[in-house]
Chimera marker file (.cmm) of the C-alpha trace (Angstrom):
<marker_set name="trace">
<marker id="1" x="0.000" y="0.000" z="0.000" r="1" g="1" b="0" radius="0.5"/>
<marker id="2" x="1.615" y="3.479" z="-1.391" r="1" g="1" b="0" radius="0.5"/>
<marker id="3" x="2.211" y="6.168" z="1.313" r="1" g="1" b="0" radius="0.5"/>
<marker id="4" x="0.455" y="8.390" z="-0.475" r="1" g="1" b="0" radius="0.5"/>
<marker id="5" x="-0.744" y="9.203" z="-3.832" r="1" g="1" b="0" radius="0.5"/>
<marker id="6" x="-0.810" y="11.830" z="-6.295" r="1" g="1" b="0" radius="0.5"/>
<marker id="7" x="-2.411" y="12.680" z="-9.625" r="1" g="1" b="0" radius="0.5"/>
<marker id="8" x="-0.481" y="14.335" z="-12.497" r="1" g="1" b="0" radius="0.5"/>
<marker id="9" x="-1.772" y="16.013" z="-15.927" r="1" g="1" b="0" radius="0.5"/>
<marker id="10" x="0.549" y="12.880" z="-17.456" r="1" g="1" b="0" radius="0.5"/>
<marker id="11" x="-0.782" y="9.884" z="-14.472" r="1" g="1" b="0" radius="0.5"/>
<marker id="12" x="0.019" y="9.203" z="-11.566" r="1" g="1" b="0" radius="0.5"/>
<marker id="13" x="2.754" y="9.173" z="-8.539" r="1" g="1" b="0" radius="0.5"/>
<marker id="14" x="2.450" y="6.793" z="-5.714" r="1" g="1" b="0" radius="0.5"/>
<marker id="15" x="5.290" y="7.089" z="-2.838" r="1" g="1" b="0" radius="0.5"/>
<marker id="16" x="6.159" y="3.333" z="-1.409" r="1" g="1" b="0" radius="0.5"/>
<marker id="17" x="8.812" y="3.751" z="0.437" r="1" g="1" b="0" radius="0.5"/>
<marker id="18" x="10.725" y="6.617" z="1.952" r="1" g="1" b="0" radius="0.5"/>
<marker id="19" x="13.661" y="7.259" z="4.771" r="1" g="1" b="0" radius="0.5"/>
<marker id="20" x="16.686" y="9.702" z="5.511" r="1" g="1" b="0" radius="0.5"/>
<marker id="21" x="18.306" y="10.132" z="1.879" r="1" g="1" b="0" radius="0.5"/>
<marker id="22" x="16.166" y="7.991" z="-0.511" r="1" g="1" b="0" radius="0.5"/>
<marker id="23" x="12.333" y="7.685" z="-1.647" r="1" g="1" b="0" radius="0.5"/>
<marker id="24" x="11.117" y="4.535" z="-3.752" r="1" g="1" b="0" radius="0.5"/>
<marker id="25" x="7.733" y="5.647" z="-6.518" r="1" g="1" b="0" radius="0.5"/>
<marker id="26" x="5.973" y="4.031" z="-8.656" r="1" g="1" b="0" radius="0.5"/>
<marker id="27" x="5.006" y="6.199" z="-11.776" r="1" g="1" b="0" radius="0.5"/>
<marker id="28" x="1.876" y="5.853" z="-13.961" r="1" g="1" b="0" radius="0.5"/>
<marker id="29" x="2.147" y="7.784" z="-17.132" r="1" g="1" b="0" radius="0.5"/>
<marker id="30" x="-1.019" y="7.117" z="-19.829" r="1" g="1" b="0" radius="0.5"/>
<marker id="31" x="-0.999" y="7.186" z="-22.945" r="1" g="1" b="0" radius="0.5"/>
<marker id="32" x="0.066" y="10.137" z="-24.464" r="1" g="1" b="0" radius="0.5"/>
<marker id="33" x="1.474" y="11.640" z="-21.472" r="1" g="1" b="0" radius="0.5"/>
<marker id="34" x="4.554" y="13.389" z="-20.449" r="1" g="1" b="0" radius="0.5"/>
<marker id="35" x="6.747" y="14.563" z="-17.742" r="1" g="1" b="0" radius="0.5"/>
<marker id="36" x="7.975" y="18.477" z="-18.045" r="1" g="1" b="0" radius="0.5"/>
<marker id="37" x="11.480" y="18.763" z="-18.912" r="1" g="1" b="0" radius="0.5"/>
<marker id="38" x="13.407" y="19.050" z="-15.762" r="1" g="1" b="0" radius="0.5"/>
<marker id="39" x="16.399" y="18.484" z="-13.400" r="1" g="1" b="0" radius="0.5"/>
<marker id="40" x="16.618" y="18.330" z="-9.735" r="1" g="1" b="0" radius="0.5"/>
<marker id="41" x="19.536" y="20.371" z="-7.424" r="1" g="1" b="0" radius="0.5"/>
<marker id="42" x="19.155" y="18.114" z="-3.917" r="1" g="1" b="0" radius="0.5"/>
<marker id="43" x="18.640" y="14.999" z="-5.464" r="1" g="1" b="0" radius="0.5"/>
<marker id="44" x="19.839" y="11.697" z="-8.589" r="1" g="1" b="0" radius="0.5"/>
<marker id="45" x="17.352" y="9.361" z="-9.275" r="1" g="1" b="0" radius="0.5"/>
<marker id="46" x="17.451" y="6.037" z="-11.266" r="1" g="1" b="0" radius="0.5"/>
<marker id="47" x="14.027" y="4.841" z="-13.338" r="1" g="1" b="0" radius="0.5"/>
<marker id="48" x="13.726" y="1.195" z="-14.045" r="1" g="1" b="0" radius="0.5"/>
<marker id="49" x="10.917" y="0.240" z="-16.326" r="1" g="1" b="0" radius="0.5"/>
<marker id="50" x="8.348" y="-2.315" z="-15.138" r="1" g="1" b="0" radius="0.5"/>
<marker id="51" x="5.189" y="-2.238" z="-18.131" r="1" g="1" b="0" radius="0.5"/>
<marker id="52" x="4.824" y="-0.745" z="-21.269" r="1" g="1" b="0" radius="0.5"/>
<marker id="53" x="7.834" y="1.590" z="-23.668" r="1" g="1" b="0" radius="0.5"/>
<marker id="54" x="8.851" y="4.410" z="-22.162" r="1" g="1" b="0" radius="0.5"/>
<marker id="55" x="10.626" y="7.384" z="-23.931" r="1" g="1" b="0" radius="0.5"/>
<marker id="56" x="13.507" y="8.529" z="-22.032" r="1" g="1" b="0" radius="0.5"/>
<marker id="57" x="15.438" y="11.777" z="-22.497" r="1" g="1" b="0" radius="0.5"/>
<marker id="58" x="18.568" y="12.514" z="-19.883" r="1" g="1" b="0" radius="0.5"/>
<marker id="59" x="20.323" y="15.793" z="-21.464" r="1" g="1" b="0" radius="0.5"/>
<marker id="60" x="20.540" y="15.463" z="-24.873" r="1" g="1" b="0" radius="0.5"/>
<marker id="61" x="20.277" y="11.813" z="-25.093" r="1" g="1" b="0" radius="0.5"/>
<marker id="62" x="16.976" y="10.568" z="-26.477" r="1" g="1" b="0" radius="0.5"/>
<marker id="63" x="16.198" y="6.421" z="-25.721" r="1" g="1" b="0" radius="0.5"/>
<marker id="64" x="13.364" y="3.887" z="-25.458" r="1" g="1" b="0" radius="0.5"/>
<marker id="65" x="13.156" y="1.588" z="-21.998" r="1" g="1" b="0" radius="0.5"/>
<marker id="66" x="10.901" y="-1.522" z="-22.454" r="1" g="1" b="0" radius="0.5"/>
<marker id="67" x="10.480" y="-3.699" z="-19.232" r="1" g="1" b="0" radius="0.5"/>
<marker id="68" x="13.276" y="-4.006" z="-17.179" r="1" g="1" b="0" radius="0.5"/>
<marker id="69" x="15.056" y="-1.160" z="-19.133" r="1" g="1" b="0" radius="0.5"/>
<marker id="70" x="16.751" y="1.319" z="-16.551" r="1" g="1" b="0" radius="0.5"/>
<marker id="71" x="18.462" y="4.681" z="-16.464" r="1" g="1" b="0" radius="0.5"/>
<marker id="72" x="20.633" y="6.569" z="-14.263" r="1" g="1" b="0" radius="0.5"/>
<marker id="73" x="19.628" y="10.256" z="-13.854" r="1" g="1" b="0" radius="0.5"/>
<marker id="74" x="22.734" y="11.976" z="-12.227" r="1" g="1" b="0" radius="0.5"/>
<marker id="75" x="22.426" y="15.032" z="-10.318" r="1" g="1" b="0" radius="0.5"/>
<marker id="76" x="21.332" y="18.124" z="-12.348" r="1" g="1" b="0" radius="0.5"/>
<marker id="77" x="20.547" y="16.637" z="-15.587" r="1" g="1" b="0" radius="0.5"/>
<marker id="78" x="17.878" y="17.898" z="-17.422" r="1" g="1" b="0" radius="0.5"/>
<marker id="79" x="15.371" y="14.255" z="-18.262" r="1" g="1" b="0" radius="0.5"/>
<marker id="80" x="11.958" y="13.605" z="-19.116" r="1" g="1" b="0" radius="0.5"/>
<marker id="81" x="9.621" y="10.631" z="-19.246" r="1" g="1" b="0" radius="0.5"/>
<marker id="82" x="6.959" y="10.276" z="-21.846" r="1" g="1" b="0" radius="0.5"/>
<marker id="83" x="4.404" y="7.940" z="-22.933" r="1" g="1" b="0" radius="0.5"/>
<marker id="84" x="3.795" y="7.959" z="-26.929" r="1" g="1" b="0" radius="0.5"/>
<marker id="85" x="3.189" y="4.340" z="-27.137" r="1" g="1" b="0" radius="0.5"/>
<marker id="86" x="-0.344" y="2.249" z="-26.596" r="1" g="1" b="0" radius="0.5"/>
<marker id="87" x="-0.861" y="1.487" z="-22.594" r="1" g="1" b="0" radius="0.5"/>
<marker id="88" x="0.264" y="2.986" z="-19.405" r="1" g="1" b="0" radius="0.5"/>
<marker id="89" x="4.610" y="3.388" z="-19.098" r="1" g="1" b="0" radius="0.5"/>
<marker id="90" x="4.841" y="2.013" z="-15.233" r="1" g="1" b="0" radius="0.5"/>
<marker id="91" x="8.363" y="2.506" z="-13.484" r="1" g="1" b="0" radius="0.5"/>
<marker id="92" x="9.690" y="2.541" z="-10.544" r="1" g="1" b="0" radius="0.5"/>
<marker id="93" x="12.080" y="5.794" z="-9.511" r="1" g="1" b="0" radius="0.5"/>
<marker id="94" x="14.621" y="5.450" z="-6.769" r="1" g="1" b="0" radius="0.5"/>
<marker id="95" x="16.012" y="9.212" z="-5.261" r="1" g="1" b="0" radius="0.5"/>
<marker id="96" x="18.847" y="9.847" z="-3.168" r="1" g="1" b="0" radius="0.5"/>
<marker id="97" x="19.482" y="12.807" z="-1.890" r="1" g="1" b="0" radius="0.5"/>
<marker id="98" x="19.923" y="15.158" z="0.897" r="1" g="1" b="0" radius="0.5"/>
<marker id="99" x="16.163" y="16.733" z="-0.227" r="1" g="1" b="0" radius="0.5"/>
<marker id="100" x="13.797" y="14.831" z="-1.771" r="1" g="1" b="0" radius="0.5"/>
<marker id="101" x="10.891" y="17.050" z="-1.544" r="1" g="1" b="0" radius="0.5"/>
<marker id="102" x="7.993" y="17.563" z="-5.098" r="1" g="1" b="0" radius="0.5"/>
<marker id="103" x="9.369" y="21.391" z="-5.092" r="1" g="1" b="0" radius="0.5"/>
<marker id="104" x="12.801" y="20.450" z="-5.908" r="1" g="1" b="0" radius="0.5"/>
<marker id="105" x="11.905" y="20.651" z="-9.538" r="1" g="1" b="0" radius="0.5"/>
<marker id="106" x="13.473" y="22.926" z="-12.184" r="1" g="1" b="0" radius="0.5"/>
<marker id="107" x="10.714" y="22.816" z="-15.544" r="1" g="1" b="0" radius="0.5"/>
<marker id="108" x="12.535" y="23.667" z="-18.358" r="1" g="1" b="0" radius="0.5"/>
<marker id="109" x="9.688" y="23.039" z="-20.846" r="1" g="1" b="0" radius="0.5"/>
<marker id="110" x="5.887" y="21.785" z="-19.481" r="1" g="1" b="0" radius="0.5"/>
<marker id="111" x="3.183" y="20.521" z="-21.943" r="1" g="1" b="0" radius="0.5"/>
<marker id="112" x="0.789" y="21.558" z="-18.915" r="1" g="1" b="0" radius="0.5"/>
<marker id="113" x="2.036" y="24.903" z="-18.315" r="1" g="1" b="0" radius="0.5"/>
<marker id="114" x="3.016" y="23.839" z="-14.741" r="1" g="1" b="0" radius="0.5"/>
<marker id="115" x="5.442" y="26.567" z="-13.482" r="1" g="1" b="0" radius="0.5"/>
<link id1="1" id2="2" r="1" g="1" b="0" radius="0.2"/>
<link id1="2" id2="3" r="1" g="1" b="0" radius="0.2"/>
<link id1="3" id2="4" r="1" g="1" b="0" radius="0.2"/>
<link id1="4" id2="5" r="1" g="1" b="0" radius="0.2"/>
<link id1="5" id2="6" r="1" g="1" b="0" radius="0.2"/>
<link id1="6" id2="7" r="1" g="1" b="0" radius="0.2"/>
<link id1="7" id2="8" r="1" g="1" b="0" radius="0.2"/>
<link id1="8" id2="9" r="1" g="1" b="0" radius="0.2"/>
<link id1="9" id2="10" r="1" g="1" b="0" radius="0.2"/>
<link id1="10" id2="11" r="1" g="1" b="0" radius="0.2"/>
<link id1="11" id2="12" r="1" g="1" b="0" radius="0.2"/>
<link id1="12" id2="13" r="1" g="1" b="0" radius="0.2"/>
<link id1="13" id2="14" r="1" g="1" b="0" radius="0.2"/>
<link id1="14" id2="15" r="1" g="1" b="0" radius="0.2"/>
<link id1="15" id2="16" r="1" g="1" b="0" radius="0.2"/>
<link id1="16" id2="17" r="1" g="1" b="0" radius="0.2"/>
<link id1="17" id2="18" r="1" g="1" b="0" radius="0.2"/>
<link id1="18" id2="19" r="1" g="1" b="0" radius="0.2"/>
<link id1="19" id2="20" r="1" g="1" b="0" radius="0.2"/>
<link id1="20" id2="21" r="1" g="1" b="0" radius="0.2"/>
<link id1="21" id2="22" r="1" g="1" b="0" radius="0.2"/>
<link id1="22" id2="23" r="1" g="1" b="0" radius="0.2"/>
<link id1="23" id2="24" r="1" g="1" b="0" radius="0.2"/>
<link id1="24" id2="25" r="1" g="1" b="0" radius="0.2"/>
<link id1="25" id2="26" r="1" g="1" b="0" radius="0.2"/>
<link id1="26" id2="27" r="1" g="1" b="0" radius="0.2"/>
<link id1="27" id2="28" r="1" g="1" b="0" radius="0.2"/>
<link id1="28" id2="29" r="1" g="1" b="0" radius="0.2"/>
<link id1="29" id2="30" r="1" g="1" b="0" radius="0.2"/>
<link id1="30" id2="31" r="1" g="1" b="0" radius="0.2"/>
<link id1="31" id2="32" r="1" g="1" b="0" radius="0.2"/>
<link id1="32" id2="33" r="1" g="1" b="0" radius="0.2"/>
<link id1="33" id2="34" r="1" g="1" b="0" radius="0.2"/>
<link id1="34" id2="35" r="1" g="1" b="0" radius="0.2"/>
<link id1="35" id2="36" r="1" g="1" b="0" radius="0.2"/>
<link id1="36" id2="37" r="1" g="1" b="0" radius="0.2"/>
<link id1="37" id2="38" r="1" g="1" b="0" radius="0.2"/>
<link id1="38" id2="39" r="1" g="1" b="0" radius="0.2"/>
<link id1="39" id2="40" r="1" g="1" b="0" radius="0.2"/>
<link id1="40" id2="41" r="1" g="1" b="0" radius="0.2"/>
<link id1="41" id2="42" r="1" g="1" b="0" radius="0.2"/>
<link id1="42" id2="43" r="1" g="1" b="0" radius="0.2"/>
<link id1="43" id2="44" r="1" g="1" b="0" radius="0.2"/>
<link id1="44" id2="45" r="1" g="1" b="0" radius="0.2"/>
<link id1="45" id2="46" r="1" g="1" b="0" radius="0.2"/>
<link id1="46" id2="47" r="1" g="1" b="0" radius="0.2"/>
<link id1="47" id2="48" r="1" g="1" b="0" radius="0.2"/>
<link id1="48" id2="49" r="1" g="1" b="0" radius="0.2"/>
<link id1="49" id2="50" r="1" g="1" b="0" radius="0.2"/>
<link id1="50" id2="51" r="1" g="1" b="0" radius="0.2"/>
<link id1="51" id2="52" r="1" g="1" b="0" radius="0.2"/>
<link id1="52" id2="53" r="1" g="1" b="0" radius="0.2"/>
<link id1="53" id2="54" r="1" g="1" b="0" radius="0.2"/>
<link id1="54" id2="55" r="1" g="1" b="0" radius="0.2"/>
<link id1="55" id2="56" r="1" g="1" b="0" radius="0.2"/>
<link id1="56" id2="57" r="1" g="1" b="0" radius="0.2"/>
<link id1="57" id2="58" r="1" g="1" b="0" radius="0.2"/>
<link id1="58" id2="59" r="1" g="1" b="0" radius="0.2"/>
<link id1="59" id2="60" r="1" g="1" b="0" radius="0.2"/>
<link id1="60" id2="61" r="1" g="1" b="0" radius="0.2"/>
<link id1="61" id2="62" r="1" g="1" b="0" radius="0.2"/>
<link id1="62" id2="63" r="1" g="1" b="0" radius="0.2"/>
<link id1="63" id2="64" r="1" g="1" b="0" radius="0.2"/>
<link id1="64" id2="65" r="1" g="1" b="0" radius="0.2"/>
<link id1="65" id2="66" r="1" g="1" b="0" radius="0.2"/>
<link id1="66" id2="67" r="1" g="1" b="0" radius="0.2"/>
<link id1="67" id2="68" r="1" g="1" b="0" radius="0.2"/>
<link id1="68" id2="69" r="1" g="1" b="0" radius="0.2"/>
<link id1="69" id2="70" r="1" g="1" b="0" radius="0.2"/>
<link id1="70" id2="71" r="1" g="1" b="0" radius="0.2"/>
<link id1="71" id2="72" r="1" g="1" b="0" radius="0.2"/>
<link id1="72" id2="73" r="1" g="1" b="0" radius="0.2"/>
<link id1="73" id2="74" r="1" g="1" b="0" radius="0.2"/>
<link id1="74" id2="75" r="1" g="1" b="0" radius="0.2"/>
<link id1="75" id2="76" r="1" g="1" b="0" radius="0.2"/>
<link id1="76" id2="77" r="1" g="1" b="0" radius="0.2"/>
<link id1="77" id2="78" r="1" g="1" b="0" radius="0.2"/>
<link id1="78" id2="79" r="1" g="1" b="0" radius="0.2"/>
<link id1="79" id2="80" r="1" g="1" b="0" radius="0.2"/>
<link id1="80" id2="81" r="1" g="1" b="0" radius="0.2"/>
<link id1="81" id2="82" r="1" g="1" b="0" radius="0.2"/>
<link id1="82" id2="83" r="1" g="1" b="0" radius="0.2"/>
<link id1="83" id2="84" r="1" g="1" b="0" radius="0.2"/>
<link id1="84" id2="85" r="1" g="1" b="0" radius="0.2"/>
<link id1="85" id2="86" r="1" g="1" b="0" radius="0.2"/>
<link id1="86" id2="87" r="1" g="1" b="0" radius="0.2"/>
<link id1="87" id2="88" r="1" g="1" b="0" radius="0.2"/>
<link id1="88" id2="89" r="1" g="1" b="0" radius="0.2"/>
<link id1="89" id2="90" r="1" g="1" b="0" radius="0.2"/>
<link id1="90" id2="91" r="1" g="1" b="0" radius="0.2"/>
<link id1="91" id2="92" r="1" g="1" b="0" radius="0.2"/>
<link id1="92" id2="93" r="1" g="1" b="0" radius="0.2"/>
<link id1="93" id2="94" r="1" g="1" b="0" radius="0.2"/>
<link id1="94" id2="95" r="1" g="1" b="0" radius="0.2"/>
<link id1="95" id2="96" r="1" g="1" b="0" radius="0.2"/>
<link id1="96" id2="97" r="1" g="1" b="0" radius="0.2"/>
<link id1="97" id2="98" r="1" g="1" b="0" radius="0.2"/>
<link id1="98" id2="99" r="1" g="1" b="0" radius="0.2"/>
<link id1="99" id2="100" r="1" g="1" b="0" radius="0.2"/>
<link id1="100" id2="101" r="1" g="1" b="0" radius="0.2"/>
<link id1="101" id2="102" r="1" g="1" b="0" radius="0.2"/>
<link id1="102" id2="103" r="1" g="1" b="0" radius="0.2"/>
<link id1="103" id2="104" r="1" g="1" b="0" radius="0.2"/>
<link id1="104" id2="105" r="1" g="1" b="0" radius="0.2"/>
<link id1="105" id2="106" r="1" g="1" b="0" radius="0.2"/>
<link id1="106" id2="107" r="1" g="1" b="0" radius="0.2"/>
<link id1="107" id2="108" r="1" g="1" b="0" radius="0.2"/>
<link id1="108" id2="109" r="1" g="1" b="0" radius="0.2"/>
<link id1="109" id2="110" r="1" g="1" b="0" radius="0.2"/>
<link id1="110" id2="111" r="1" g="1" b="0" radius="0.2"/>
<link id1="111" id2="112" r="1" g="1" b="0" radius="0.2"/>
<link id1="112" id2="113" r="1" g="1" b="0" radius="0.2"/>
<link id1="113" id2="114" r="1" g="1" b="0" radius="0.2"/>
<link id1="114" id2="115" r="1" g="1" b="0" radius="0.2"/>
</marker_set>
């Protein structure tokens, strides 16, 4: 059972796990969605893929994740996750950091006009 829960514009976040220096999600992204463009200053994170193809982007490397697929996302690199594929693009993200709090987010480009 998740911590907590959020919904997104792009799915869904659902914490299941967190302590001093790390949180464990699960992300739900549908079809069609995507995560803004972004990078993080407290925290890395790595994204393994458990359902569905997943479109990666970590700086100016563009990649597809299938299941089992993972990615490192080292600190300050601008990424983004998107869905353009049929079904929901479920992973699980693992962040370590010294702040791991939803307003350590830098948005360098937002489909949803999120600031």
């Amino acid at each position: 059972m998740p911590i907590y829960s959020e919904q997104r514009p792009w799915g869904s976040f659902h914490v299941l796990d967190e302590a001093k220096g790390y949180k464990v999600k699960r992300i739900v992204v549908k079809e069609g969605g995507r995560l803004s463009l972004q990078s993080h200053k407290h925290r890395a994170e790595h994204w393994t893929v458990v359902e569905g193809t997943a479109t990666i982007t970590v700086d100016d490397k563009v990649m597809l994740k299938t299941r089992g697929g993972a990615v490192d996302i080292s600190l300050g690199a601008k990424h983004r996750l998107e869905n353009l594929h049929q079904g929901d693009v479920i992973l699980i993200e693992v962040q370590f950091g010294d702040y791991l709090g939803e307003d350590d987010i830098i948005r360098y480009d937002d489909a949803y006009a999120r600031i």
